[in-house]
C-alpha positions as CSV (number, residue, x, y, z in Angstrom):
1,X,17.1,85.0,-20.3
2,X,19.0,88.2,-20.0
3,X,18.2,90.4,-22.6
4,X,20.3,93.9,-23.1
5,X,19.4,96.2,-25.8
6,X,21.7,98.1,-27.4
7,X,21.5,101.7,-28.0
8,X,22.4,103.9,-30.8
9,X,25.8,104.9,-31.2
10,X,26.9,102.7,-27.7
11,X,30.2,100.9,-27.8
12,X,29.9,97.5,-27.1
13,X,32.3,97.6,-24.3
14,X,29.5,99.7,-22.3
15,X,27.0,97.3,-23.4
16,X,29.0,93.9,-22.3
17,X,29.6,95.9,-19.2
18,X,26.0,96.3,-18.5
19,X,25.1,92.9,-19.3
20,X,28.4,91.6,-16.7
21,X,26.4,93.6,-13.9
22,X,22.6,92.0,-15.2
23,X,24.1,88.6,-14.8
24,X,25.6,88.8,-11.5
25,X,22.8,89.9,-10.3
26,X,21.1,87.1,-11.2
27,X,23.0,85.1,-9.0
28,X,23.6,82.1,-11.4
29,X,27.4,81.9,-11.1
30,X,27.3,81.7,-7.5
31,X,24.8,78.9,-7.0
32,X,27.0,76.8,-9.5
33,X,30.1,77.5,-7.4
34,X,28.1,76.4,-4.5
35,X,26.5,73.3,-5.9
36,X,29.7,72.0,-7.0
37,X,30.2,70.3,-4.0
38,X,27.8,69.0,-1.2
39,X,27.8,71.3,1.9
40,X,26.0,69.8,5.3
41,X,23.5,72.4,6.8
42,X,25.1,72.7,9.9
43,X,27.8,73.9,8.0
44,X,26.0,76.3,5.8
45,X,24.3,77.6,9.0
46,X,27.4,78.2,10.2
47,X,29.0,80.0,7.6
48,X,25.6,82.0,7.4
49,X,25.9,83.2,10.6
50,X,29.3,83.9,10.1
51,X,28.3,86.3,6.9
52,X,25.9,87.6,9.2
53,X,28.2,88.6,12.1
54,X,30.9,90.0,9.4
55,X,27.9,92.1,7.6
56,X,26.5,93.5,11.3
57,X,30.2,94.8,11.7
58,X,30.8,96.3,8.8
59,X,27.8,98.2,8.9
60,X,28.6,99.3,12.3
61,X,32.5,100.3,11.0
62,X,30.6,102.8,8.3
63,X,28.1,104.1,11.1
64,X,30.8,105.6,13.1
């Protein structure tokens, strides 16, 4: 359970904000999205190593 305490004298804009960021963190929203529909694992191996090979690059863009 995410649990965001609110200080005194905060808006509750800042505090819904905070929370937003605590829950995708959590990583609960995406794991629905990908449970929704059955993906085969040579599929998801393939899109992982497709994530990987973007991520390699765009670490290697900021580098230089």
């Amino acid at each position: 359970m995410i649990v965001v305490q609110i200080k005194e004298n905060e808006s509750i804009d800042k505090a819904l904000k905070r929370f937003k960021k605590k829950f995708e963190k959590t990583g609960i929203l995406r794991e629905l999205r990908a449970r929704t529909a059955y993906e085969k694992p040579s599929v998801r191996r393939r899109n992982e190593i497709i994530r990987a090979a973007y991520r390699e690059r765009f670490k290697a863009q900021q580098e230089s």
